[in-house]
Structures are given as structure tokens and as C-alpha cells.
N, C-alpha and C positions, 0 to 999 in steps of 0.2 A: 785291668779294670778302669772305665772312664772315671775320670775325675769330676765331683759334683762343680754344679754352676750355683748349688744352693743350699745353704744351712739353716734348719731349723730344729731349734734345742728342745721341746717339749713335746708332747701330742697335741698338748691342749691350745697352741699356737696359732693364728690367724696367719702371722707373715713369716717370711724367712729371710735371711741375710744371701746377698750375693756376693761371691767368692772369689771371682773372675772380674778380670777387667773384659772392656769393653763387650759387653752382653748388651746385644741385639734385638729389636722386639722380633718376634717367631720363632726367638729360639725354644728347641725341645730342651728344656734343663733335665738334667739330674738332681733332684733335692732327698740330703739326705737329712733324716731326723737320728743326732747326735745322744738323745736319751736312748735308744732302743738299735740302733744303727739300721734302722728300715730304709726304705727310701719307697721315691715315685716319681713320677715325670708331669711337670706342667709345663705351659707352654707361655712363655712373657709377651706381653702386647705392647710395650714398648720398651724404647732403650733406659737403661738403668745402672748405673754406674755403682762404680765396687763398694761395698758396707751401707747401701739402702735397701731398703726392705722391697719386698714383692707381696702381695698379697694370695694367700695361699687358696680362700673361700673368696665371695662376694660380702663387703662387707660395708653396711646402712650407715648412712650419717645417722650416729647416735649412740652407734655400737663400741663395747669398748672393745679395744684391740689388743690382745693377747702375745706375748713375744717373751724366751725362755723362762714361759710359765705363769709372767707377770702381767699385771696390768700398765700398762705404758701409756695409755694417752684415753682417747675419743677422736671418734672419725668425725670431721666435721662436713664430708662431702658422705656421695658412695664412691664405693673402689670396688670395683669387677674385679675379680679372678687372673691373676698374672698381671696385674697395673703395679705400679710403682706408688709406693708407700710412705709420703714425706712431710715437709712442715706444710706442704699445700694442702693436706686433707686429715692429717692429724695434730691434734693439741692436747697438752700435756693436760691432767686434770688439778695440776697443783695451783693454778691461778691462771 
């Protein structure tokens, strides 16, 4: 069995963790969801380096961003579908 490029812990998740070093934009991932052991294939638009997030949906500056179930921040840009997930476009909502 291929090995995932991608972990995401919930269903209810917007992003997933990347598992692999050096992942590539175009790569076809393997993403697997850890609660239910499902999986699927997205496709990364850029490069992204190990333990940042990817974005699973499209997701609006404004929107909160969901990750092992929790709420984790606010997007403060949009993030397209397979973009990289970071402090350039999410902020925490504690201050």
C-alpha cells in the first residue's frame, strides 16, 4: 500500500498535515482521514514542507479553519484547494 503524503484527523477538517518531506506542488497526495481510516487524493499547488497544513476545500478570508476537529485560527486571505496553510493567511483567534 502507498504511503499517505497526507493526514487529516476529523471529517469535519478544512486542512490536513503533510507527512513527507519534500512534497512538491502537483503532487497527487494520498490523504488519509485518521478518525475513520478513509482516504482520497488531492492534488498540491505548491511546495510545502513537512508538518504545514494544506488546504483540503477553498477556503474565504473570514472563515474559520477547522483542523483535528477544532477550531484553530481564521483565514485571513482565501486559500484555494491544495495551497499551503500558514501564518501568511491564518491567525489565531485568541488575540
Amino acid at each position: 500500500m502507498e504511503a499517505p503524503h497526507l493526514l487529516v484527523h476529523d471529517k469535519k477538517d478544512v486542512v490536513g498535515v503533510v507527512v513527507v518531506e519534500g512534497l512538491t506542488a502537483g503532487t497527487d497526495m494520498l490523504c488519509v482521514v485518521t478518525a475513520d481510516n478513509s482516504s482520497f487524493r488531492l492534488t498540491t499547488k505548491m511546495d510545502v514542507p513537512i508538518g504545514h497544513k494544506i488546504a483540503l476545500v477553498d477556503i474565504k478570508a473570514g472563515d474559520t479553519v477547522w483542523k483535528y476537529g477544532q477550531d484553530i485560527g481564521r483565514a485571513v486571505a482565501n486559500i484555494g484547494q491544495g495551497e499551503h496553510v500558514h501564518v501568511h493567511n491564518l491567525k489565531t483567534k485568541r488575540w
